[in-house]
C-alpha positions in Angstrom: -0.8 -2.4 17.6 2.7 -2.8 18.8 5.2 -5.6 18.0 3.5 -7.5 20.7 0.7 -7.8 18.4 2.7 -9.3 15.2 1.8 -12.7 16.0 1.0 -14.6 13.0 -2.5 -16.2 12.8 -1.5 -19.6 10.5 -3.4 -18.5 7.7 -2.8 -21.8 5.6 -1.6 -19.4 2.7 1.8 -18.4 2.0 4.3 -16.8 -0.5 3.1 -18.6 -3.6 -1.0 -18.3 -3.1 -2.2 -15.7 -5.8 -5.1 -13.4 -5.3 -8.0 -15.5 -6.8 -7.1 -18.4 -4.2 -7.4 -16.1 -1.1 -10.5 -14.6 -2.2 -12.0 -17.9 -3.6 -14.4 -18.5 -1.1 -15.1 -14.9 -0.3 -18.7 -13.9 -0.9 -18.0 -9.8 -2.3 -21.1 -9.6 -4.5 -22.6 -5.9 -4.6 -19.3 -4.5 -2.2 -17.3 -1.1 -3.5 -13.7 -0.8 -3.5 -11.2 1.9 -4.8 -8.0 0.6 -6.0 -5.1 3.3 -6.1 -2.5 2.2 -8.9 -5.0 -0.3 -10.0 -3.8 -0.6 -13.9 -0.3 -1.7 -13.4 1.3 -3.8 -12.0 -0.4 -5.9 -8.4 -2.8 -3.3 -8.5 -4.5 -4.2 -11.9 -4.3 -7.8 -10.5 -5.5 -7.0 -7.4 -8.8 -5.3 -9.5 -9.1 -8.0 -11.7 -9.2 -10.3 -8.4 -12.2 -8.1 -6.8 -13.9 -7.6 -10.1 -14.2 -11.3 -10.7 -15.8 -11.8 -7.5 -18.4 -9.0 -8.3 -17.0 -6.4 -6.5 -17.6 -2.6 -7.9 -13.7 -1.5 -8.5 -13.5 2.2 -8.8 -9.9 3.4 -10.0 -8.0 6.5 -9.6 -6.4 7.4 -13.2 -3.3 10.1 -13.6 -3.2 9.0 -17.1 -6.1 7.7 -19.4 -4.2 6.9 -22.2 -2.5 3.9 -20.3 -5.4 3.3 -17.8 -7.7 3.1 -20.8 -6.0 0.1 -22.6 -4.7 -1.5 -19.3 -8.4 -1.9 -18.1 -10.0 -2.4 -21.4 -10.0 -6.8 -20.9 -10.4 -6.8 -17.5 -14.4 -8.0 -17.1 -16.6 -7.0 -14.4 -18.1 -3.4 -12.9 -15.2 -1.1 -13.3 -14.9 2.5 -13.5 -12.0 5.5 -14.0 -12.1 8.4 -12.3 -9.2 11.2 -12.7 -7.2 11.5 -9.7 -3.2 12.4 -8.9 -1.5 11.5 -5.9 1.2 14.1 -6.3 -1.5 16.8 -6.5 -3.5 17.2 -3.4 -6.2 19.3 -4.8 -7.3 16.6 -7.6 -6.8 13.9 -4.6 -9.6 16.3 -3.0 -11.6 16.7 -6.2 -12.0 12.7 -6.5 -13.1 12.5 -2.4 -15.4 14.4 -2.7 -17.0 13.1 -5.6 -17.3 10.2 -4.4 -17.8 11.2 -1.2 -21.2 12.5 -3.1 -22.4 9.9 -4.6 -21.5 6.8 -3.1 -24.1 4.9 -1.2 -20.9 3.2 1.2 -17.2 2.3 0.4 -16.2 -1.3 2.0 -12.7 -1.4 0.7 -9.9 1.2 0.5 -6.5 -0.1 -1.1 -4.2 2.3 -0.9 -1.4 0.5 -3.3 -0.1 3.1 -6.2 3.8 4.3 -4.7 6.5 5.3 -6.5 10.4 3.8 -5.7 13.6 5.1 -5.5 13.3 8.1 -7.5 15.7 11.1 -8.5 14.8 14.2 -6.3 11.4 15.5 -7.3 9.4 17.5 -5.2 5.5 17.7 -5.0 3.0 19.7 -3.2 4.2 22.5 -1.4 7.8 21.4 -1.8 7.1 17.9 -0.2 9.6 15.4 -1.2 7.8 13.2 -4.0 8.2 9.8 -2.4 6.6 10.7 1.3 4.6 13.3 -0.4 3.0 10.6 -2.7 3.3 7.3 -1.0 1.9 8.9 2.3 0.8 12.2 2.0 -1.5 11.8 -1.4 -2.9 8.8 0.2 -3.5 9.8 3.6 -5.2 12.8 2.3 -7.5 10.7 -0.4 -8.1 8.5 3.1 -9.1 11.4 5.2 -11.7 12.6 2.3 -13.4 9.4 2.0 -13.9 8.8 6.3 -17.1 9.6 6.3 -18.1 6.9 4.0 -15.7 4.2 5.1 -17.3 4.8 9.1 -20.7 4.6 8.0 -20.0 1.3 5.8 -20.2 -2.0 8.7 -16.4 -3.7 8.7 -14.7 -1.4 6.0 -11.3 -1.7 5.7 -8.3 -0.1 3.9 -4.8 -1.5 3.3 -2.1 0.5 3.1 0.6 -1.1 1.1 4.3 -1.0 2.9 7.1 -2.6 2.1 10.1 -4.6 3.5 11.9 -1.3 2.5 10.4 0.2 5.5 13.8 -1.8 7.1 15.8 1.1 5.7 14.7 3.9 7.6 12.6 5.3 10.1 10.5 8.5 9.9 13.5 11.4 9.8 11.6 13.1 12.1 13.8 16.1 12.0 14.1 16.8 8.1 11.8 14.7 6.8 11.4 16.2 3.2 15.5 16.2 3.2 15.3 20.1 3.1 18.7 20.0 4.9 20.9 16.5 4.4 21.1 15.8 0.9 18.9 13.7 -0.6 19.0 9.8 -0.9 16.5 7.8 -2.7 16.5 4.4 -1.1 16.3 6.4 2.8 13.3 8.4 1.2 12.1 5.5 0.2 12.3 3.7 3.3 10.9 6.3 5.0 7.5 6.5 2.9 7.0 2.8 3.4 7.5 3.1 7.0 5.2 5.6 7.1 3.0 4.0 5.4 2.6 1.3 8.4 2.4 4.0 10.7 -0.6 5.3 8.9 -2.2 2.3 8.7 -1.3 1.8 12.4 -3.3 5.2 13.5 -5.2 4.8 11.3 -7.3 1.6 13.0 -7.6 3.6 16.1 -9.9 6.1 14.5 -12.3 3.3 12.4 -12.5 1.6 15.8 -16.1 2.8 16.8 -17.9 1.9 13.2 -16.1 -1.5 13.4 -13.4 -0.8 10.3 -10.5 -2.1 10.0 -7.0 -0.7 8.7 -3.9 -2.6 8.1 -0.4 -2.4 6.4 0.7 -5.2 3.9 4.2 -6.3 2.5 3.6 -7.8 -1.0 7.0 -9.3 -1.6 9.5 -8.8 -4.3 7.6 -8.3 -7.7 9.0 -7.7 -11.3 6.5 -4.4 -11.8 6.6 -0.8 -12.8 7.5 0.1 -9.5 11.1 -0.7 -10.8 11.3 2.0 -13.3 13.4 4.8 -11.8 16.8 2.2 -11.3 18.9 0.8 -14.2 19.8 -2.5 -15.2 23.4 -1.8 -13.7 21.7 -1.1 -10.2 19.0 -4.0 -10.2 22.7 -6.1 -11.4 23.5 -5.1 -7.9 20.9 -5.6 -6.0 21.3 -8.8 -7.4 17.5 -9.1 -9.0 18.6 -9.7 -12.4 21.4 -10.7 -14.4 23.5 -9.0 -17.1 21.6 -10.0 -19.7 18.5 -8.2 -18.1 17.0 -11.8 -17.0 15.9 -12.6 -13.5 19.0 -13.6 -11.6 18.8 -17.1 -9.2 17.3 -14.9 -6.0 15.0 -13.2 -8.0 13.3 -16.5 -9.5 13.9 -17.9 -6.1 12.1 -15.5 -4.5 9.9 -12.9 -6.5 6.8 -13.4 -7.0 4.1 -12.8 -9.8 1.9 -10.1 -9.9 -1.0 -12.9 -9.4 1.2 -14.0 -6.3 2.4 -10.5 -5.3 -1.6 -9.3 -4.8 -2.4 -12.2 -2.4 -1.4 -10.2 0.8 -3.8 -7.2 0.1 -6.8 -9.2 -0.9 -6.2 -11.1 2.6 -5.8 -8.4 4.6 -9.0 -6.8 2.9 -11.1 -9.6 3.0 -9.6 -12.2 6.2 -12.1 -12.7 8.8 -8.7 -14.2 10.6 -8.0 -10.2 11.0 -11.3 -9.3 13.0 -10.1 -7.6 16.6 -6.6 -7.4 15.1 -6.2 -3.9 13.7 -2.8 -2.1 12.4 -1.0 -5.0 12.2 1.7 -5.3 9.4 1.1 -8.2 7.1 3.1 -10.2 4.6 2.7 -13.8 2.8 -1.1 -13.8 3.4 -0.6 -13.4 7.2 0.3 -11.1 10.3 4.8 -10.6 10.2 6.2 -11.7 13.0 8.4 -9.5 14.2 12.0 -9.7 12.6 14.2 -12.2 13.5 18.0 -10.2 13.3 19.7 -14.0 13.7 18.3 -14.9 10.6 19.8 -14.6 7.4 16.5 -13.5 6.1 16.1 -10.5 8.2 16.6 -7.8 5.7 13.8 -9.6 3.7 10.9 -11.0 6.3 9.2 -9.8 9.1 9.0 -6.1 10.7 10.7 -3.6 12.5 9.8 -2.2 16.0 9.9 1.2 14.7 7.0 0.7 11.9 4.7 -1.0 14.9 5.0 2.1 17.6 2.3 4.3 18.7 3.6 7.2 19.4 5.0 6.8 16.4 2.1 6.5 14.5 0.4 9.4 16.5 3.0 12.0 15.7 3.3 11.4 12.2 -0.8 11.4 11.8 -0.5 14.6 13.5 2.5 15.9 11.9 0.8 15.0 8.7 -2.2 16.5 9.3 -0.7 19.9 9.8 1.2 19.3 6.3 -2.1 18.9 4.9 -3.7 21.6 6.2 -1.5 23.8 4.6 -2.0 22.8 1.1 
């Protein structure tokens, strides 16, 4: 799973296919899925996408009272179960109880994340953005193994970012308990992460014939936004002044209909049989970036979210993080 293997497939797909178009000819009756961060933003579409295609959506809940409402017109077979990233022992509390009672689990989306935060710590001082983004969900990942290797093809996506461009793992101070702290590297550094997870993460569903891979949605108007002001998003140049979307943004953002296309075909792609880890975005495998373009800070992926070793020491690193909580 090196940049050797981000060769893209030609899915036919691209930018502007929404989530009911990938999965449109996807038979998913009677399959089980867990959605993480499934009543906002892509993830609610990407449930609404699974349910109508009669897929059992199960979805972690930190907060009822918005859940509740948020889930309340979606129609098929879906359930709430409490669960908070940021707090590993009700991560634990909802593995294993569903560990317990479900028959298999075919789908894992790992897509809740937070963005550019203030400083906030979690855990055992863990800074909130790795400690959620990665952490919470490799944790809820490890509890749920046994099911997902005893369910034939399961796969989990582990939603990245183009963010992961910003920063690799800071493998020396990774919880900025030394340099002071700076949201956009922290958040860089989750979202890489989270492709390295995804990346180890294949190695070890290998033998049951599961499947793991790391998606880029794209730029989306969603919740995720919430920790930066209107000045800042002014600079980033996604919306105007007047708190409308500015030319790039309506240029290229997407919906949240679009921006769930890339985890519903990286769950459900029979293209992606035999090509685990890989880092997908636009409803196909990223080629690696291009520097010469004037695109690179947008498209494609860096060497340092595709390495191995990479991905080894930080599923070890992480698992002695873990087992200290």
């Amino acid at each position: 799973m090196a940049l050797a293997d981000q060769v893209p497939v030609n899915s036919g797909l691209g930018a502007k296919s929404t989530g009911a178009e990938v999965i449109a000819d996807r038979d998913l009756a009677g399959k089980v899925a867990i959605v993480t961060g499934g009543y906002s933003g892509i993830g609610l579409e990407t449930v609404r996408a699974l349910a109508k295609k009669g897929v059992r959506v199960i979805v972690p809940v930190r907060d009822r009272t918005k859940a509740g409402p948020a889930l309340a017109g979606v129609a098929g077979a879906i359930e709430m179960a409490d669960m908070d990233l940021g707090n590993l022992p009700s991560v634990r509390r909802f593995a294993e109880g569903l560990a317990a009672s479900l028959p298999k689990l075919d789908l894992l989306i790992n897509n809740a994340g937070i963005m550019a935060c203030p400083e906030t710590r979690v855990g055992p001082g863990w800074e909130a953005q790795f400690g959620t983004n990665h952490l919470g969900h490799m944790a809820l990942t490890l509890g749920l193994m046994d099911l997902l290797t005893r369910t034939e093809g399961a796969r989990v996506v582990a939603l990245s970012s183009t963010g992961h461009k910003i920063s690799g793992i800071r493998w020396d101070d990774i919880h900025f308990r030394v340099a002071p702290y700076e949201k956009w590297q922290a958040y860089g550094q989750s979202k890489t992460a989270n492709a390295l997870f995804a990346n180890a993460l294949s190695r070890r569903l290998k033998a049951s014939g599961g499947h793991a891979f790391a998606v880029h949605p794209g730029g989306i108007f969603t919740p995720l936004q919430r920790h930066l002001s209107i000045q800042e998003q002014v600079r980033l140049g996604w919306i105007n002044e007047d708190g409308s979307p500015s030319a790039l943004a309506k240029a290229g953002f997407k919906t949240t209909e679009e921006g769930c296309s890339t985890t519903l075909w990286a769950a459900t792609s029979p293209a992606l049989a035999g090509k685990p880890g890989v880092y997908c975005e636009d409803c196909d495998i990223a080629a690696p970036t291009d520097p010469t373009s004037p695109f690179a800070r947008f498209r494609g992926v860096e060497a340092h979210a595709c390495d191995d070793v990479a991905a080894e020491r930080l599923w070890t690193e992480s698992e002695q993080m873990l087992a200290g909580v």
